[in-house]
C-alpha positions as CSV (number, residue, x, y, z in Angstrom):
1,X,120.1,170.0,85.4
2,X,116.8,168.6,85.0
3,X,116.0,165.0,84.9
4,X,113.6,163.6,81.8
5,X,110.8,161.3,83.3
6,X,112.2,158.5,81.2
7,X,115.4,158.4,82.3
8,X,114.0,158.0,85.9
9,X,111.6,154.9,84.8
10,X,114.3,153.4,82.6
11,X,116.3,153.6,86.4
12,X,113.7,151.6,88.1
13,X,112.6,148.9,85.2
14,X,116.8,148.3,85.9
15,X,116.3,148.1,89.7
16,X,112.8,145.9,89.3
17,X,114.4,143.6,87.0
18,X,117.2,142.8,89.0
19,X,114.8,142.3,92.7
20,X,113.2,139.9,90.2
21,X,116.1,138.0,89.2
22,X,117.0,137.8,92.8
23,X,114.2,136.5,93.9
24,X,113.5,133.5,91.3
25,X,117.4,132.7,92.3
26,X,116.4,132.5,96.3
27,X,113.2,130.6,95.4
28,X,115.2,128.2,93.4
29,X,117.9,127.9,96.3
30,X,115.1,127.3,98.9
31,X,113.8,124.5,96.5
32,X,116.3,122.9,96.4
33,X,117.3,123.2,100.0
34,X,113.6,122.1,101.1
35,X,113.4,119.1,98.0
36,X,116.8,117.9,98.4
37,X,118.9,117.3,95.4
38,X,117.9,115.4,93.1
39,X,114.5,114.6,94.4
40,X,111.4,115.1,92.5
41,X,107.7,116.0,93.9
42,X,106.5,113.6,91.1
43,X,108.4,110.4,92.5
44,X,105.9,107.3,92.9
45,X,105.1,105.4,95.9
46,X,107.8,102.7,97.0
47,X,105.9,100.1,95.5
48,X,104.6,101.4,92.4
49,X,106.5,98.9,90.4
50,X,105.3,95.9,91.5
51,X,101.5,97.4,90.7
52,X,102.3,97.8,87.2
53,X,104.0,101.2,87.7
54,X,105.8,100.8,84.0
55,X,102.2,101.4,82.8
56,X,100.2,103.3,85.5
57,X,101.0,106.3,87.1
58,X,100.5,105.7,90.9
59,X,100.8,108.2,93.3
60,X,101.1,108.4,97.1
61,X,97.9,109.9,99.0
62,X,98.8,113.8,99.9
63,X,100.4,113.7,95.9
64,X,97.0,111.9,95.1
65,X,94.6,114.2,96.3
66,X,96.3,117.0,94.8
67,X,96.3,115.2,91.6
68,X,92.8,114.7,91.8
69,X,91.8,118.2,92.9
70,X,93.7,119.9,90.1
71,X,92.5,117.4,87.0
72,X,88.6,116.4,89.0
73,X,89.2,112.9,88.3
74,X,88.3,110.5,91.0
75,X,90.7,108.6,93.3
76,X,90.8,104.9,93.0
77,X,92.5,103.9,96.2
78,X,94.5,100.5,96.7
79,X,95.3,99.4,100.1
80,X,97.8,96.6,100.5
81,X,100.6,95.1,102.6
82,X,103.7,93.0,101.4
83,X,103.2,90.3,103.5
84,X,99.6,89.5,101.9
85,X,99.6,86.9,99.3
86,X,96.3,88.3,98.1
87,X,97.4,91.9,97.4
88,X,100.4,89.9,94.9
89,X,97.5,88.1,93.1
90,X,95.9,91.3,92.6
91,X,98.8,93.1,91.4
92,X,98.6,91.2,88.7
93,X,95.0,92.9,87.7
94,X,96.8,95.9,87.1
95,X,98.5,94.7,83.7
96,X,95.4,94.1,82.2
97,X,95.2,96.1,79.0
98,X,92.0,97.3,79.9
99,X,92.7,97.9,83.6
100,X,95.8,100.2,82.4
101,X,93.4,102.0,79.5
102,X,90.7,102.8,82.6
103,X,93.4,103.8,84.5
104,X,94.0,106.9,82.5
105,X,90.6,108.2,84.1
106,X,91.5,108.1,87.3
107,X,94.1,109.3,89.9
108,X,95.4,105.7,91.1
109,X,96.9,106.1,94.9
110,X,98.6,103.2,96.5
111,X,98.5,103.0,100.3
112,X,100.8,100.0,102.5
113,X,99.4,99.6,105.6
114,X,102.4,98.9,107.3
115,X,103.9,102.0,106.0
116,X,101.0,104.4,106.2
117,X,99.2,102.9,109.4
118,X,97.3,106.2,110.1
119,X,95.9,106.5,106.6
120,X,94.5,102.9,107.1
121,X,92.9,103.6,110.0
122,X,91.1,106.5,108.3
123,X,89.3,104.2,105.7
124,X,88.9,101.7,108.0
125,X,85.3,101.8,107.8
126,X,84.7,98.3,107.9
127,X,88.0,96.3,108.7
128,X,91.4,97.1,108.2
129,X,91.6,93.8,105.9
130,X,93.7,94.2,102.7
131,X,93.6,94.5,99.8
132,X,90.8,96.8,100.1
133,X,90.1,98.9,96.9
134,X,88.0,102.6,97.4
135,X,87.1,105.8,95.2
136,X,87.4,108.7,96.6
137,X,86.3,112.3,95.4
138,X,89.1,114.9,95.7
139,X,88.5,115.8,99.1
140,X,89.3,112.4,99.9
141,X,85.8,111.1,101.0
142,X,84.5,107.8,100.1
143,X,82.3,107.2,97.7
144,X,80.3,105.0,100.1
145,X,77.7,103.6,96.7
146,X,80.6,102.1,95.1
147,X,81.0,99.1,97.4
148,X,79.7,95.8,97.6
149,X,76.6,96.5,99.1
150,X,75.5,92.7,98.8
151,X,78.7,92.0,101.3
152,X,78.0,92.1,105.1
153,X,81.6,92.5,105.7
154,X,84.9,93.7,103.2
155,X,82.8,95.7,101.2
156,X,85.7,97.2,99.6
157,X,87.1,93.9,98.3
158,X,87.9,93.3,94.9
159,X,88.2,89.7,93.4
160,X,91.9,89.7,93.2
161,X,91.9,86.9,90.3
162,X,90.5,88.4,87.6
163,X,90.1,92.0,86.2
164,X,86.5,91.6,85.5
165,X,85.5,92.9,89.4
166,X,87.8,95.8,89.0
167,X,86.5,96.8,85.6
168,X,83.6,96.7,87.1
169,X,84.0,99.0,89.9
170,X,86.1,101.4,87.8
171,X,83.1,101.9,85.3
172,X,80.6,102.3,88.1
173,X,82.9,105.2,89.5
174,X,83.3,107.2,85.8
């Protein structure tokens, strides 16, 4: 009895379709297993809230970069620590309306020292003082010309009382 060439590729579009649906059900099961349950790739920084994170979408640094590389916006960069009553003052920059309608333009990435000492020490360049604002292209390189260049030393400090410093900066970067 001879076999018809359909019934032959109907046989393996069977076989295919089920190595498929194996597979997405093992990738799924590994995700889970690697992610954890319940836990999201999109979950923001620790201290996102306190920096306006109702309103603005921070990110850590690896999710930053990635963020940045995929949409080519740049990277405005905060460093901060807890314990500094500057970095509070300045979180309160961050609910300006026109801070959180610039903010859209950018990929915002919130660094603590204290928690991320080795990514401080990286943009470091001239002090490890905090808060200490940057832009950074995708590749994370600092965009050296948007500094103070006036400022002998913290180059990369941003009036925390006001918005109008931070405005400032965030136009110069667009």
């Amino acid at each position: 009895m001879k076999r018809s060439p359909l019934s032959s590729v109907g046989m393996r579009s069977a076989r295919d379709f089920r190595l498929r649906r194996l597979f997405v059900a093992v990738l799924g099961l590994l995700l889970v297993v690697v992610a954890g349950p319940g836990v999201r790739a999109d979950q923001p920084p620790r201290d996102a809230q306190d920096w306006n994170g109702a309103e603005i979408v921070w990110h850590d640094y690896a999710s930053g970069l990635a963020q940045a590389e995929r949409t080519g916006k740049p990277v405005l960069t905060v460093f901060h620590a807890n314990w500094c009553p500057h970095c509070r003052t300045f979180r309160a920059v961050f609910k300006s309306p026109d801070i959180v309608s610039l903010a859209k333009s950018f990929v915002l990435v919130i660094v603590n020292i204290d928690d991320e000492p080795a990514i401080n020490r990286k943009y470091a360049i001239d002090g490890g003082y905090v808060p200490r604002t940057m832009v950074l292209d995708a590749k994370g390189v600092v965009r050296t010309a948007l500094r103070d260049q006036q400022a002998r030393e913290y180059q990369y400090f941003v009036d925390p009382r006001s918005p109008d410093a931070l405005l400032e900066l965030m136009l110069r970067a667009m």
